[in-house]
C-alpha positions in Angstrom: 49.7 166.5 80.9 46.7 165.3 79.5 45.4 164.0 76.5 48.0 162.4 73.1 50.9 164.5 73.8 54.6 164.6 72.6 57.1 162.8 75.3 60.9 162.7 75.7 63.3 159.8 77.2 66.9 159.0 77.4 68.0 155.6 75.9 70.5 153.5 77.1 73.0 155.5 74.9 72.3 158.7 76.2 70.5 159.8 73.2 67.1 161.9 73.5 64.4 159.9 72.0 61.0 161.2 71.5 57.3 159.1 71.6 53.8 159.8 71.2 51.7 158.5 74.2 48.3 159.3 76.2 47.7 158.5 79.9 44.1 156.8 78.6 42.7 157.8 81.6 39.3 158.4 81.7 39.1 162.0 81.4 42.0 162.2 79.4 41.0 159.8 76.7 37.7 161.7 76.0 40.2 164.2 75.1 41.4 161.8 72.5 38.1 159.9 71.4 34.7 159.6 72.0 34.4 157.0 74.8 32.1 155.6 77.7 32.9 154.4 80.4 30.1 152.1 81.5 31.2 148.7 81.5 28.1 147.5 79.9 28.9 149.5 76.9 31.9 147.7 75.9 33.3 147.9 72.1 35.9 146.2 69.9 38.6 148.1 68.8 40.6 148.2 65.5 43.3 150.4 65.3 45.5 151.6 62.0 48.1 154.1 62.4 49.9 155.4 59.4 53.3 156.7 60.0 57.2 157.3 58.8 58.6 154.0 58.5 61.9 154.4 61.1 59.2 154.7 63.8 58.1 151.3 66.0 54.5 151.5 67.0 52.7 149.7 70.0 49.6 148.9 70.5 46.8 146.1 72.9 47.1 143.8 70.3 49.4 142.1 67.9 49.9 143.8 64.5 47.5 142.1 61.7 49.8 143.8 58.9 51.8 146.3 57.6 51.4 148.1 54.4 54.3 150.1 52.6 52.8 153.1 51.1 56.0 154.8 49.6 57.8 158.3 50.6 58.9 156.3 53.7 55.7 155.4 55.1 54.1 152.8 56.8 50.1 151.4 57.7 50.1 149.1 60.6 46.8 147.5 61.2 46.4 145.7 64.6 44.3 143.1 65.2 40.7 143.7 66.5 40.1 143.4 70.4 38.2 141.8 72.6 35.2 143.7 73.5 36.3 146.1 76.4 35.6 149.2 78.1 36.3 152.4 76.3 
């Protein structure tokens, strides 16, 4: 697996739930974004991820806000990092 792929767990109930997720390793998260990794080239990060509003998403940081855009969608922006290695 590499890259932002499609993954499947069992809850506590048995149920199959499904998530989004990315190892963020280094090669793998080039796959995903352009990034460095020299730690002198740190950057701040803000991310915003617009999705269906029954879905909980996680990020680094604490969310900033969340926007309801109608036809059961959602914005969540986070709050801006500390500069860090990409």
């Amino acid at each position: 697996m590499k890259g932002f792929y499609k993954s499947r767990y069992i809850n506590y109930q048995g149920e199959n739930k499904y998530h989004a997720t990315t190892q963020m390793e280094p090669i793998s998260a080039r796959l995903m974004l352009f990034c460095l990794d020299e730690p002198e080239r740190k950057s701040i990060f803000k991310i915003n991820v617009e999705t269906d509003i029954k879905y909980q998403v996680l990020s680094n940081m604490p969310e900033e806000s969340v926007s309801y855009l109608g036809n059961d969608t959602k914005l969540i922006t986070f709050m801006e990092t500390p500069k860090m290695s990409t």
